[in-house]
N, C-alpha and C positions, 0 to 999 in steps of 0.2 A: 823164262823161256822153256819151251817143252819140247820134249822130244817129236823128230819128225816120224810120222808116219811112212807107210811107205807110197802111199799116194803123192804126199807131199816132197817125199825124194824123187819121186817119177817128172814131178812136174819141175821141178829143180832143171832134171835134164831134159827138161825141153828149154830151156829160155838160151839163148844165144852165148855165145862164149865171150862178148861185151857185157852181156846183165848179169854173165856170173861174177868174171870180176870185179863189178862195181860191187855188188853184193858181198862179195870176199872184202873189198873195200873197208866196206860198210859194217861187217863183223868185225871185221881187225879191230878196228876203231872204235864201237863197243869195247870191245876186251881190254883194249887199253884206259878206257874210262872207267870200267868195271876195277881194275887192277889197280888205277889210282885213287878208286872207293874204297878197296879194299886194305889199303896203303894205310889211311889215314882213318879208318873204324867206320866208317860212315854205309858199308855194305851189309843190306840184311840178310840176302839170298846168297850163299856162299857157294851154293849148286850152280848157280847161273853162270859162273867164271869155266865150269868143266863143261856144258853145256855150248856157250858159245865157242869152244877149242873145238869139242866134238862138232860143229858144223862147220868152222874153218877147215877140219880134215877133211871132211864130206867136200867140200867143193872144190880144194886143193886135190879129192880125188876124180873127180868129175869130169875139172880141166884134165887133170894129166890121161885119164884114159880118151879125152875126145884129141889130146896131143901125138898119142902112140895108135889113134887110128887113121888120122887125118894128114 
């Protein structure tokens, strides 16, 4: 997983406050797969677990600032 651009953050906050969460969804749920790879040795990219947290923040911040405008 690579880091996002900022194009790619712009386009983040465009998609609806439905396809973020599903997306949040959809991270969490990695991370947690990732988490139980890493559990049990079977994880090669050990960056990938901070990576997916840092874009769960990113949209965790997303939501809340389109919460505190709307």
């Amino acid at each position: 997983m690579k880091r996002l651009k900022p194009s790619e953050l712009r386009s983040l906050r465009e998609l609806t406050t439905h396809e973020l969460e599903e997306k949040l969804a959809a991270t969490k749920e990695e991370l947690f797969n990732l988490r139980f790879q890493l559990v049990t040795g079977h994880l090669e990219d050990h960056a990938t677990v901070s990576k997916l947290r840092r874009r769960i923040a990113q949209l965790y911040t997303i939501l809340a600032e389109r919460k505190l405008a709307g």
